[in-house]
C-alpha positions, 0 to 999 in steps of 0.5 A: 960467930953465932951464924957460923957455929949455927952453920957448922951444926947444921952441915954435921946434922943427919938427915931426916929420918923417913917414916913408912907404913903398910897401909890398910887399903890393899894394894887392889880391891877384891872384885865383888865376886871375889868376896864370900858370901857372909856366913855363920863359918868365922875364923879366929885370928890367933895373935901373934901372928909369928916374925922372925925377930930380926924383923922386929925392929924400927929400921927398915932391913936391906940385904948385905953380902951373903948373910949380912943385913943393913939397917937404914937408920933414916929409912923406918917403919912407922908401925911395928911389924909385929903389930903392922902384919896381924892388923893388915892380915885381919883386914885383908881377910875380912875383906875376902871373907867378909866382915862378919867372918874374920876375928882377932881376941875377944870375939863378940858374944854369939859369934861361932867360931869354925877355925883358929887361924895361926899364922907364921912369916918364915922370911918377908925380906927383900931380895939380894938385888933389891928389886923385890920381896919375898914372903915366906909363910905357913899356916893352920886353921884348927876347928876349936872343938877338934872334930875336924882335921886341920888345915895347913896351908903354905905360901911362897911370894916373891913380889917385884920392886922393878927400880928398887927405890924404898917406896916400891920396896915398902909396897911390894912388903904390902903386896906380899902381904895381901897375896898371902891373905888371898891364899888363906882365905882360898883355903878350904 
């Protein structure tokens, strides 16, 4: 009788819930040449980098219908994206930057900063075929002791997922994201 109630709540079990992440390493290594020159020109990383606060969540998103959004309770994120994005970001940057030249609060005494960055993810969602993702973003690097104009950047990524499996979804989340850095650490 016990073997058979034990039987009968395993058949009404979830299944387990999968747990992704967007990982430090980029998805490609940025060619030697590719990287600048270390300097004394850092930036600032203003945190937080801004989401839109539907993303905010455990659950990773799929779309459904024209405005709706299904959220896949066994399908989650293992980091926060709030927390998840600037992390990446910085990382990104330092690595086409420079170690030297991309910060996050408290900057270490003696460091110069030349730029505060501010960050704003307009959209990072996955497209109505589920077969990619778009990013959306702006930007601002303002000189802190305003003697120089700022800089405002934009970016527009749409990054495939060919068979719209989870896993390419949660990398092309990660290849939209480097893409962006790319673009800002381009800025000039």
């Amino acid at each position: 009788m016990l073997a058979g109630a034990g039987l009968l709540a395993a058949c009404g079990s979830s299944p387990p819930v999968q747990l992704y992440r967007l990982p430090s390493a980029p998805p490609r290594m940025p060619a030697a040449t590719e990287v600048a020159a270390p300097s004394s020109h850092a930036w600032q990383l203003m945190l937080p980098v801004r989401i839109p606060d539907y993303l905010d969540r455990q659950a990773l998103l799929l779309p459904q219908g024209d405005a709706g959004m299904l959220a896949l309770s066994d399908q989650r994120w293992a980091e926060s994206l709030r927390e998840a994005v600037p992390r990446v970001l910085r990382e990104d940057l330092a690595r086409l930057r420079g170690e030297d030249r991309v910060w996050t609060s408290p900057v270490p005494a003696g460091v110069a900063i030349a730029r505060r960055l501010r960050v704003e993810l307009l959209a990072l969602d996955v497209a109505p075929d589920r077969r990619s993702v778009r990013l959306q973003a702006r930007w601002s690097l303002v000189d802190p002791a305003a003697t120089l104009p700022p800089i405002l950047g934009t970016a527009n990524f749409t990054e495939a997922a060919p068979d719209g499996r989870i896993e390419e979804l949660v990398a092309a989340h990660r290849l939209a994201l480097w893409h962006l850095a790319e673009r800002i650490a381009a800025t000039r």
